[in-house]
N, C-alpha and C positions, 0 to 999 in steps of 0.2 A: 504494500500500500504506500511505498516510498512515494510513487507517480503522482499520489492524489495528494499525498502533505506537501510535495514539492509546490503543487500548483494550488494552495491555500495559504502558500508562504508567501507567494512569488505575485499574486492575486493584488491589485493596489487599491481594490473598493470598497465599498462596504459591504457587498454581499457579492457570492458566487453563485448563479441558478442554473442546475442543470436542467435542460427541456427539451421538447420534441415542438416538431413546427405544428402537428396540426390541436393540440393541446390548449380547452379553453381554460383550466384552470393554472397554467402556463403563463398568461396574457394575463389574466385577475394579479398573478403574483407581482408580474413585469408592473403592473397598473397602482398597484399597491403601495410599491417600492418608489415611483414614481410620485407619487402624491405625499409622498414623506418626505420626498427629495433624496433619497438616497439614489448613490453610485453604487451598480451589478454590472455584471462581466457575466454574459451568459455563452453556456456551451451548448452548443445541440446534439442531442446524442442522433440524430438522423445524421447528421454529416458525421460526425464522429463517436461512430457504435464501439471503439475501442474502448469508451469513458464509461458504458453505461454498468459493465460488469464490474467494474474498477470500485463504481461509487456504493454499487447495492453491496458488494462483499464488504465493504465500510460499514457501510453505513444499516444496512437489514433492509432497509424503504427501497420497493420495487417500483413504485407510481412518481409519474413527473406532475411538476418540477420535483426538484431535491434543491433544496436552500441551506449553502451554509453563510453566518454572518461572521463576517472577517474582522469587523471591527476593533474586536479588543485584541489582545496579545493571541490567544489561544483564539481559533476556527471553532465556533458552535455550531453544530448541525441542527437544523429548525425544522426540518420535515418538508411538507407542502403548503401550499396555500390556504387552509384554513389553519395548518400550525401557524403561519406565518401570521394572519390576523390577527390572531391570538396573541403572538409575542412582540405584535406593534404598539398593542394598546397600551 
């Protein structure tokens, strides 16, 4: 799992979103994150299916997005978009 801390390290925003294009709860997350004003760096696992196995073996969460917030020192893993609600508020 070197692959996915390297690129949580390396990551300069506030949040990382992994997501699939045609994903409406993908867009709620994107929309969400947006209205807070926060800075993401999204991956898509349809152009890049190498991430998608990388993250779930991380992480357990087999549904997109997958949110982590990079903010503080340490990468939190937030889940989806209704975790993400949740840990806006």
């Amino acid at each position: 799992m070197a692959k996915l801390h390297q690129l949580l390290d390396e990551t300069k925003t506030d949040f990382l979103v992994f997501r699939s294009t045609l994903c409406p709860y993908c867009g709620l997350a994107k929309r969400m994150l947006k209205g807070k004003r926060m800075s993401f760096t999204e991956i898509n696992f349809d152009i890049k299916p190498e991430w998608r196995s990388i993250v779930v073996n991380e992480t357990g969460h087999r549904t997109v997005p997958m949110i982590f917030d990079l903010r503080e020192g340490t990468p939190i893993f937030v889940g989806g978009s209704d975790n993400l609600q949740r840990y806006l508020k």
